[in-house]
N, C-alpha and C positions, 0 to 999 in steps of 0.2 A: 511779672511773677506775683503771686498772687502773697501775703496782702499787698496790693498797690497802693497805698495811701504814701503821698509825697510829705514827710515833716517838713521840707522846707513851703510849703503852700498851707500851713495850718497856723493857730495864731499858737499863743502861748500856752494855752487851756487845754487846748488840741494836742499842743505838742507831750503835755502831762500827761494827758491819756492815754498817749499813745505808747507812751514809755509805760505807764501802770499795764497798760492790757496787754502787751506784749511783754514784760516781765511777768507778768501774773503766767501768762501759757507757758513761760521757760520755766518758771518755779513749776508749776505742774507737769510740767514733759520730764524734768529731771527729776522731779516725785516719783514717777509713773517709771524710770529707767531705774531708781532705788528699791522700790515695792516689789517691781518684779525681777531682778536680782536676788533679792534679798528671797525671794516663794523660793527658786532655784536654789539656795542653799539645804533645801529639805530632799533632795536627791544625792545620798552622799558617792552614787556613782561617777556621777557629774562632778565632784568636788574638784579634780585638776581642772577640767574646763570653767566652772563657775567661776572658784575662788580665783583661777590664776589668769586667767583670759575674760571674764566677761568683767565681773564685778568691775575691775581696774578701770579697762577700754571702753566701755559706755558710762562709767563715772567722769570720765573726762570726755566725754563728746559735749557738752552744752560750752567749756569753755575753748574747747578745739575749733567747734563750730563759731562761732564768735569771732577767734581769730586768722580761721582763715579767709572768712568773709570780708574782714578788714584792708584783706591785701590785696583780693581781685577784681577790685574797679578798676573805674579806670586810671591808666597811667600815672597821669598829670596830676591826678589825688589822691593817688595809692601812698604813696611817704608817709602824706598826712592820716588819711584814713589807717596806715596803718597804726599810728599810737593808741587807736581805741583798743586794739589788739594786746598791744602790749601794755596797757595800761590795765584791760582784762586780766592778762598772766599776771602783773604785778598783784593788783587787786585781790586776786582769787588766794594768790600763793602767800601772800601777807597777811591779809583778813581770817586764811585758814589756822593758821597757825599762831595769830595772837588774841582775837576776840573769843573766839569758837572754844582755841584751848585755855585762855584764862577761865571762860563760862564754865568747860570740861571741868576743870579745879575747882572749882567755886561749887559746881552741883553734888561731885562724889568726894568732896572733903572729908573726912573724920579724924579723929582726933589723934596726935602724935605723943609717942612714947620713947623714952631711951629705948636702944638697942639692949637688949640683954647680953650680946655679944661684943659688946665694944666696952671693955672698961674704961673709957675715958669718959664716958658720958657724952661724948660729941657727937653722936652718931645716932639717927632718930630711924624711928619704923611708924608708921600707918596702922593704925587698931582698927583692925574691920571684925572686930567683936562686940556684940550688944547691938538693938532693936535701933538705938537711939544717936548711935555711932558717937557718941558724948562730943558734941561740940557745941555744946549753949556755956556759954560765959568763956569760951576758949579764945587767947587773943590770933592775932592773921599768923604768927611765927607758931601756934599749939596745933593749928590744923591743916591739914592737907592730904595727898596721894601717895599713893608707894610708884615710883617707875621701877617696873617691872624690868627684866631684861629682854623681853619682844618690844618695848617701848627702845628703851636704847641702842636697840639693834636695828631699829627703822630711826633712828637720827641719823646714824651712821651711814645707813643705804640712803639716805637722803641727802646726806652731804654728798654722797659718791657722785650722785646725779646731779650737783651742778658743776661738774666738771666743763659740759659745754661753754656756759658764759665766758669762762676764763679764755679758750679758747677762740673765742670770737672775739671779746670786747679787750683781750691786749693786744690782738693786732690789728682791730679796727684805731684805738686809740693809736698807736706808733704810727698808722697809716694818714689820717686827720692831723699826726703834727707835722708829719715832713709835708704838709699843704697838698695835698691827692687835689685834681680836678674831676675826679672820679672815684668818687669812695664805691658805687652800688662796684664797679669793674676790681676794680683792687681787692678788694673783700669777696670775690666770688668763690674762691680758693679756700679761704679757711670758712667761709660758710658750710662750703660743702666737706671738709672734713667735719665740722660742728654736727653737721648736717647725719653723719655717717656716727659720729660720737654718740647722739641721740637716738640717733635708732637704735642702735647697740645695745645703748643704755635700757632703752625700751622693751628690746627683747629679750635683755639678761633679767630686767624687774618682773617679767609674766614667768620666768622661768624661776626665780622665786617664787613667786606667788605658786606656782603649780606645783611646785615642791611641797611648799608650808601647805597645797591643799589637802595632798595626798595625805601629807601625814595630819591630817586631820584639824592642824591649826586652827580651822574656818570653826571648831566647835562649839566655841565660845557664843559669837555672834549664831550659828545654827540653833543653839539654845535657847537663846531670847526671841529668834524669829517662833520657834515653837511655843514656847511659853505666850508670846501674843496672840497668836493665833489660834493657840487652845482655850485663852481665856475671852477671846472677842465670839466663842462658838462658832468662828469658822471653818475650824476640822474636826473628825472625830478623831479622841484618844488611838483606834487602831490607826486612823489615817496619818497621824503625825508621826509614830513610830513605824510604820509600814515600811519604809525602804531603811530606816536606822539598823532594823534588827536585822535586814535582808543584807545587810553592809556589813553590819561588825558584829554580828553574834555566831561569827568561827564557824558557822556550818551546822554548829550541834543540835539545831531547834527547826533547820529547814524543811526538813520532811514529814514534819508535824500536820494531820491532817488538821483543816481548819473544820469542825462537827459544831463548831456552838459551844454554848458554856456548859452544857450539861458532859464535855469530856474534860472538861479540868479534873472532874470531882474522879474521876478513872485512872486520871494520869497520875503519874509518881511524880513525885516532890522533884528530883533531877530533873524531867523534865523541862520545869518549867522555873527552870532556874537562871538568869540570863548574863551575858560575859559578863567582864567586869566594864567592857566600855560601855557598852548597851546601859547597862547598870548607871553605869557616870552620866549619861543622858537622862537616864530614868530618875535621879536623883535632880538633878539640878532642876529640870521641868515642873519636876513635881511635889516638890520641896515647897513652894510659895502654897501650893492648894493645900495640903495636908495640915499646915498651920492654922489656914484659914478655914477649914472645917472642925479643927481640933479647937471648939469655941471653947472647950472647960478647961486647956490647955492640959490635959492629963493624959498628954504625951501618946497619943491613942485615939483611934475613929472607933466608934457603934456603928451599929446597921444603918440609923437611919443616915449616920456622916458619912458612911459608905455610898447608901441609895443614892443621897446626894452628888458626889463624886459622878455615878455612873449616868445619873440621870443629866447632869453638867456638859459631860464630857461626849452625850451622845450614844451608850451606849447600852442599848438593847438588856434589860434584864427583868423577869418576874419575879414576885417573891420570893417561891421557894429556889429557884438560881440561885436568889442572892443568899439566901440559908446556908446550901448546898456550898457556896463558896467562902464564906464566913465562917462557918465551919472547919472547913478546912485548914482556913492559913488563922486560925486564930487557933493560936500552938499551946497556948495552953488556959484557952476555956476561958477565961477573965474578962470574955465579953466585950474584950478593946485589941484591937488588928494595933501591934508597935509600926512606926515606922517602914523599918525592913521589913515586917510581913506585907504591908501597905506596898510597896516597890513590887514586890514578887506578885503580890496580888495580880495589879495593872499588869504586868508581864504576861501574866498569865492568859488574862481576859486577851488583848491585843494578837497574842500567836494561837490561841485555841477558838476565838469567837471573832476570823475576820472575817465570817461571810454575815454576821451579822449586825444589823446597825436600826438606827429608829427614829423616826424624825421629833423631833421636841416634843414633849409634850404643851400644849396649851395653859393648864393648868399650873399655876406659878405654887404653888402648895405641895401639888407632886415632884416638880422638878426640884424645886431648893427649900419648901419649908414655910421659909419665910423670909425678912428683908433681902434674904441672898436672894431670891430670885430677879432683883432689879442692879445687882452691884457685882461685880470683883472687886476683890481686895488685893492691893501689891503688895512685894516685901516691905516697905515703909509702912505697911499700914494704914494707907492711903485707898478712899472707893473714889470707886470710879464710873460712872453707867456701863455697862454692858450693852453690847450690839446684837440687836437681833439675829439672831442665828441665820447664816444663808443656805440653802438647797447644798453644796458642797460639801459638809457637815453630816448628811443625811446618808452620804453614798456606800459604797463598800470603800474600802481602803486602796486596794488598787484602783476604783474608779475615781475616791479625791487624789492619789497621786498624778493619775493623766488631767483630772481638772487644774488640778495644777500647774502644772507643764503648762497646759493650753492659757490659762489666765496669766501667766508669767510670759510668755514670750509673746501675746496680746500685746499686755504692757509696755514690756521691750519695745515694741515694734512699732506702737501708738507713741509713746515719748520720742524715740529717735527721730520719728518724721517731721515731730513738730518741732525737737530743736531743727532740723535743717533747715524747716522751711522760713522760722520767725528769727534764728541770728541775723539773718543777712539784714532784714527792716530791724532789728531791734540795733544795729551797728549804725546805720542811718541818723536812727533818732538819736542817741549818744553823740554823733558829730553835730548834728540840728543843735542841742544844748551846748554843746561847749562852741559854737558861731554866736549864737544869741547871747551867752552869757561872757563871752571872748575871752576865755581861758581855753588853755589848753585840752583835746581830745581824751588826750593821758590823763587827767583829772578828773573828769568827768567817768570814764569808765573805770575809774579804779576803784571809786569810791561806789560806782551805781548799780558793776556789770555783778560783782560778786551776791546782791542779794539775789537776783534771779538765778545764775548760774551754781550758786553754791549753796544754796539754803539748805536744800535739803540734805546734804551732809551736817551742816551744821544743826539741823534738828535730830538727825538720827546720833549725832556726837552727845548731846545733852540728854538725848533719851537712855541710851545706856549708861553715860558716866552719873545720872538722878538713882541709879541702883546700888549705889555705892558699896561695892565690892572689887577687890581687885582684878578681879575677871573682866568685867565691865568697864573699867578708867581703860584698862589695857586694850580693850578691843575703840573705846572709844577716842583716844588720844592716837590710834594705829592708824583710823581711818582718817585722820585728819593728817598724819605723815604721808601713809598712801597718796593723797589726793595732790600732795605738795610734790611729791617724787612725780606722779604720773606728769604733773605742769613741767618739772625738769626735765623729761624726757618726751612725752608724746606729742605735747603742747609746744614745746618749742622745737621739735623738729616740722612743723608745721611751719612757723617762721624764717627758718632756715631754707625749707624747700623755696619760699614764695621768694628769698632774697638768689638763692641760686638759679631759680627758672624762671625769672620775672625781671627784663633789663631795666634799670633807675631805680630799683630800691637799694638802700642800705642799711647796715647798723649802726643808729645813731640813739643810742640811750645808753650811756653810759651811766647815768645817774642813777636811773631804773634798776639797772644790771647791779649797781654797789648795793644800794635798797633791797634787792632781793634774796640778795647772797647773804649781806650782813645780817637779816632777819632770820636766817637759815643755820646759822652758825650760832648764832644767838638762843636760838631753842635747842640746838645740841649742847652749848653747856648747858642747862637745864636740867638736860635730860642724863648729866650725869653723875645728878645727885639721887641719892637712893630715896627722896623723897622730895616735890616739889609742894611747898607749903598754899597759905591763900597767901602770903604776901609775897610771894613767889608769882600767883597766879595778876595782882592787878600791875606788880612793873610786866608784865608780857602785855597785860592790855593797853599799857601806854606807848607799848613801842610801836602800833598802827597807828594813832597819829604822829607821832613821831619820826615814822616813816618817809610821812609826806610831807613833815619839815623839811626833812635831810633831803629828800630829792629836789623841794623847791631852791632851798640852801644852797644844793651841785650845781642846780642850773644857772644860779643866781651869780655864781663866781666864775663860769663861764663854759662848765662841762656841759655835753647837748646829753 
């Protein structure tokens, strides 16, 4: 099977390379399964499938595939080969949840205030008020996150799902002490109820998720995917709202002929008024540009911060258009579009001009003016290069939505292949290391298998909780619950099957199994304060190597 490279017939050099280049293709296969995920979130018909059923189920294939590959060699070294496996799950489900969400804390910190509701004073809140979120000269106990109640309510579904260990690892232990000559036989019975526990599990967590998608939960993260990809010029303004309006704007805007912009100026003010959700979309998106155009900050765009916008955003207009519409929603003459006329605006343009669109211009002077034409600016404040605008950008709105689709499940399709094809050798080389360096298998992947399998979670986790807003910790700190829930139930019914239908394996990690748990329990209290500080966030990151104290510790006193 193709790669064929033997680690045990390479020297030591070899052996490193072979782990870099095959981590390096799992870090990017499971890029490639988050990217296009993440485009699918801009379909919000799809949101019970997206949210509830894909996001989840290929966010956990790179560490699924890992450990099932673990367990079907052969025979005679499947026990063994299996601890890479589990050392994977350990690794993934521990690393997730103490580096990733200390880092989470540490990026969307801001400053802490009494509770204006709590007259004891005991009782602290999260200021996500001001540019600067005030934490310079603030000590680790003045700064931190608000936990939200979508956060608290995924500790909870997270504890729910390690229900399985319990059932396995208390009667494999009761069965190891009455002296079994046969633990894989004795243990087949509650494997396979563990077994039946976890799928369960598994398919009550997607029926969540398909729940929370419907009712639009997923809009959080659908906002920030759009916000990128409006600001990298990969879509146009109509093409990001194109299926948003077609979703939740009530029906009252759908039979709107699309004529171009010269029928705005025709249309009555109702018209092109948009719900309130649509609106909440329309707000949140486009709330970072409006600042960033509003260079006098006087709370107000001119034409030419308008041109800008539409020139930006891709979208088709002459001068007198832009008269023509400037005009209009500029309510009362003062030569500056507020805000909410700015929202109605884009509305406007988006449902009355979606047959029309216009490839960049060349011209960096026409487009933005000036230094804008090489930078975005983020809510911090923060430039950034800008990416060359792609052909997709260019399209009609319904033709970037089918590019869409097609570049999204591309992606899907090109990652899943490649975690299949490269866990099996990347599982090889992780037993090569722990031969050579004669430690255990478990140690070796626990500490090695998470950077490739879980990166990219953990970048997408720092990317939104760096926007430090309580929208963004919440959705950032969810995916890192998510990921841990899906190891409790998807990933370890994987294990479970290979112990049930595979004679001479057993469960023998009991050490693992306390490690797992106790770290799981350990971020549910946490999460049941109404605000996790930074000195909150560095004891979480001590508890991953501490981790693998305590299990060397288990082993060391005699627990397997």
């Amino acid at each position: 099977m193709f790669p064929s490279i033997e680690p045990g017939d390479t020297g030591f050099t070899g052996l490193i390379w072979l782990f870099a280049t095959y981590g390096y293709v799992l870090f990017r296969a499971s890029d490639l399964i988050s990217e296009g995920s993440e485009l699918l979130l801009l379909i919000p018909s799809w949101a019970g499938l997206v949210g509830g059923v894909v996001l989840p189920l290929l966010g956990a294939v790179p560490d699924g595939a890992i450990m099932l590959f673990s367990g079907i060699g052969d025979i005679s070294t499947a026990q063994e080969s299996l601890s890479v496996g589990v050392g994977a799950l350990a690794g993934s489900t521990i690393m997730l949840l103490t580096i990733p969400w200390a880092l989470s804390i540490l990026a969307g910190r801001v400053s802490l205030q009494d509770d204006p509701n709590d007259p004891s004073g005991n009782s602290k809140i999260a200021n996500y008020r001001g540019k600067a979120k005030g934490i310079q000269g603030k000590k680790l106990n003045e700064t931190g996150v608000s936990v939200t109640k979508e956060i608290r309510h995924g500790s909870f579904i997270m504890i729910l799902t390690t229900a399985p260990y319990f059932l396995i690892q208390i009667p494999a232990s009761i069965i190891k002490s009455r002296g079994s000559d046969n633990l894989g036989s004795d243990e087949k019975v509650w494997a396979f109820l563990s077994l039946l526990v976890s799928v369960t599990g598994f398919v009550m967590y997607l029926q969540i998720h398909i729940k929370a998608s419907r009712q639009d939960e997923q809009k959080y993260r659908r906002m920030e995917v759009m916000k990128e990809l409006l600001q990298a010029g990969k879509v146009s303004l109509g093409g990001a709202f194109h299926n948003i309006i077609e979703a939740y704007d009530d029906g009252h805007n759908q039979s709107s002929p699309r004529e171009g912009y010269e029928s705005i100026s025709r249309g009555s003010d109702d018209k092109y008024i948009p719900s309130k959700k649509v609106e909440e979309y329309l707000k949140s998106v486009l709330t970072p540009t409006f600042q960033r155009l509003d260079k006098d900050q006087s709370d107000g765009l001119d034409r030419s911060e308008v041109k800008v916008f539409l020139s930006d955003f891709h979208e088709a207009i002459s001068d007198d258009e832009l008269d023509t519409l400037y005009t209009k929603y500029d309510k009362d003459g003062s030569n500056n579009i507020s805000y909410d006329e700015f929202v109605h605006l884009c509305y406007a343009i988006v449902i009355g001009a979606g047959s029309k669109t216009t490839p960049p211009s060349n011209n960096a002077e026409d487009r933005f003016g000036s230094a804008a034409a090489a930078t975005v600016t983020d809510e911090d404040g923060e430039e950034e290069e800008e990416e060359i605008p792609e052909d997709i950008a260019d399209l009609k709105p319904e033709e970037q939505q089918a590019a869409i689709k097609k570049k999204a499940f591309t992606m899907l399709g090109v990652g899943t292949f490649m975690v299949l094809l490269f866990s099996d050798p990347m599982v090889d080389v992780m037993q090569e290391i722990a031969v050579r360096a004669d430690i255990s298998p478990f140690y070796v992947s626990f500490i090695l298998a998470p950077l490739a399998s879980n990166a990219s979670e953990v970048l997408a986790s720092q990317y939104y909780a760096s926007k430090k807003t309580k929208k963004t910790i919440t959705v950032s700190l969810s995916t890192l619950q998510g990921a841990a829930a899906m190891n409790n139930t998807f990933c370890l019914s994987i294990f479970f099957g290979l112990i049930c239908f595979r004679n001479g394996l057993a469960w023998q990690y009991t050490a693992e199994t306390i490690a797992i748990v106790l770290v799981q329990f350990a971020i549910y209290y946490f999460t049941r304060k109404s605000v996790m500080t930074s000195a909150d966030a560095i004891k979480i990151m001590c508890i991953f190597p501490l981790s693998i104290v305590l299990v060397a510790s288990l082993e060391a006193v005699g627990f397997d």
